[in-house]
C-alpha positions in Angstrom: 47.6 72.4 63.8 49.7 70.8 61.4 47.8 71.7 58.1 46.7 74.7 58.9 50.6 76.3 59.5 52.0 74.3 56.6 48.9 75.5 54.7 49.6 78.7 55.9 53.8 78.8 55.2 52.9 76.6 51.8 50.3 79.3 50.2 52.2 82.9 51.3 55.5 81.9 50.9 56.6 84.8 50.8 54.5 87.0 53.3 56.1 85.7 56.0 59.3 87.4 57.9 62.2 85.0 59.6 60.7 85.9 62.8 57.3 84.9 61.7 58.8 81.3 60.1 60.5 80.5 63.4 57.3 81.0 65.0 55.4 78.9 63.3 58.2 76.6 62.9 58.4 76.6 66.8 54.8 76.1 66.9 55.3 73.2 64.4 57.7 71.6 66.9 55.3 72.0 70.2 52.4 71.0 68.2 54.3 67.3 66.8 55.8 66.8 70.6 52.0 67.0 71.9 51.3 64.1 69.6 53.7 62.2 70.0 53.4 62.2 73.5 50.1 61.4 73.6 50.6 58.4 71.1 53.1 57.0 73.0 51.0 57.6 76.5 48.2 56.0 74.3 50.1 53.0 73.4 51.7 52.2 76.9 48.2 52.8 77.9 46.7 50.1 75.8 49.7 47.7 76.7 48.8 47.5 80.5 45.3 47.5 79.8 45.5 44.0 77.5 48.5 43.1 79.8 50.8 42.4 76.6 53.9 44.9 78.7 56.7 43.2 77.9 59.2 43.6 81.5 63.3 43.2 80.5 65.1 43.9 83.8 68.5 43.9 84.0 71.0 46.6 85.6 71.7 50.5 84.2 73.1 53.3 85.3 70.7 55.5 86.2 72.8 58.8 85.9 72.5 57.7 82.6 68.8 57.7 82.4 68.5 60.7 83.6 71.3 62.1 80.8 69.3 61.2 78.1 66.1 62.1 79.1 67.4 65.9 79.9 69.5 65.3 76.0 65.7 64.3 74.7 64.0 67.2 75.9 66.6 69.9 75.5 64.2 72.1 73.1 61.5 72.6 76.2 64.5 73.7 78.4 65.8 76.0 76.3 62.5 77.6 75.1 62.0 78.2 78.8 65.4 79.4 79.8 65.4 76.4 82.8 68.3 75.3 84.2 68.7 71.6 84.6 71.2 69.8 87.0 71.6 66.4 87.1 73.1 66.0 90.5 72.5 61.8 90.5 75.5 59.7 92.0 77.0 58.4 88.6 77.4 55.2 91.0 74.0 54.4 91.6 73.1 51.4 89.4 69.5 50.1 89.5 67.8 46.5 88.4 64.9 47.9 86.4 63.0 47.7 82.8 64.9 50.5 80.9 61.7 51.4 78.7 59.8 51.5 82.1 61.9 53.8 83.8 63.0 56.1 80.8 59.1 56.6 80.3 59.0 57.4 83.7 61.8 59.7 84.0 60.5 61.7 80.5 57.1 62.0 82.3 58.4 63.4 85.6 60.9 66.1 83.9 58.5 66.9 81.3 55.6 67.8 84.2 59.1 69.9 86.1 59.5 72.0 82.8 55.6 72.1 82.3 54.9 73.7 85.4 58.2 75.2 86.2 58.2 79.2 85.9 60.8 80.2 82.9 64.3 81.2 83.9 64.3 78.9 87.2 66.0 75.7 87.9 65.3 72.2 88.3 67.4 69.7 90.2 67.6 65.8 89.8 69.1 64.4 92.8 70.0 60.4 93.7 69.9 58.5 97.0 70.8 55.3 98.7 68.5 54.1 100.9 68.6 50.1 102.3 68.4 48.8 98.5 66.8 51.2 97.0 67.4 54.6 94.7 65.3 57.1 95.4 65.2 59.7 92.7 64.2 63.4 93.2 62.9 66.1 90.9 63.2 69.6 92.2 61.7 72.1 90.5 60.6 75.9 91.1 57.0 76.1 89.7 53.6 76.4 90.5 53.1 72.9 92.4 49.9 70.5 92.9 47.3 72.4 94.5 46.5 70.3 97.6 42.2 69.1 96.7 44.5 67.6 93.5 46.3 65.1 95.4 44.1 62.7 95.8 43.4 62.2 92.2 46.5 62.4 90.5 46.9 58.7 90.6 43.4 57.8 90.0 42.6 56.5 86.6 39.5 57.9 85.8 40.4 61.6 87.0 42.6 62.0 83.4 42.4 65.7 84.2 45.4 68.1 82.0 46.3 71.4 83.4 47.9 73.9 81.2 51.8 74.7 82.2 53.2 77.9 83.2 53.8 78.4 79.2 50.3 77.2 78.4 51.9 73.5 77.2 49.0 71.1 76.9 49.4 67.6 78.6 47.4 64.4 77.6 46.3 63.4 81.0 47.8 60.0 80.6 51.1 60.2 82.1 
């Protein structure tokens, strides 16, 4: 995808409107956040697998987490219009891995806006319960069909379904 727009935009520099140059400049942007998502799944990936993840826990806010992640992927929610409210208790502090959890937290908002219809709303919420956090992630899209359930978590059922904007997934998250 890469060469073939810069190819494009590089050999009719001129043929192309504004419109058409922030299209394929969006396209561009979707195209390098695909890959680098799926490097980075591939490189977590091949950390478990050779057990070489390296575990630092120590204690984070995790309104803060969830600040940043929503800050990193800013350009998916406003291409889809979404509304995002982080609703988590700014006192909750956790005892976790912070590259652990802030992988976890991108892959869980990034499937919300994936599957969430354009123009709705997702909401992240925080609870206490015993000595636990329990994070939630409300969204208004199209759901896991119920025969999918089963194999979400299952390794070998790597299976990427196209978003309610046609996004592409890797299958590894």
């Amino acid at each position: 995808n890469y060469r073939e727009i810069f190819k494009l935009l590089a050999s009719r520099k001129n043929v192309f409107s504004e419109d058409e140059r922030s299209s394929l400049m969006a396209e561009l942007y979707k195209s390098a956040d695909h890959t680098f998502d799926l490097l980075e799944n591939l490189l977590q990936w091949t950390r478990s697998q050779k057990n070489e993840l390296q575990i630092i826990l120590n204690y984070y806010s995790v309104y803060e987490i969830v600040s940043k992640t929503i800050s990193t992927l800013m350009t998916s929610i406003e291409n889809k219009k979404i509304t995002v409210e982080n609703n988590v208790k700014i006192t909750h502090i956790g005892y976790f891995d912070i590259n652990m959890i802030s992988k976890v937290m991108r892959n869980l908002l990034s499937n919300a806006l994936k599957f969430s219809y354009p123009s709705s709303k997702i909401i992240i919420t925080s609870e206490l319960n015993n000595d636990l956090i329990l994070v939630s992630i409300k969204d208004h899209g199209v759901g896991i069909p119920a025969k999918k359930l089963d194999s979400i978590f299952n390794p070998k059922d790597m299976i990427s379904t196209l978003g309610t904007a046609k996004e592409r997934g890797t299958g590894l998250g």
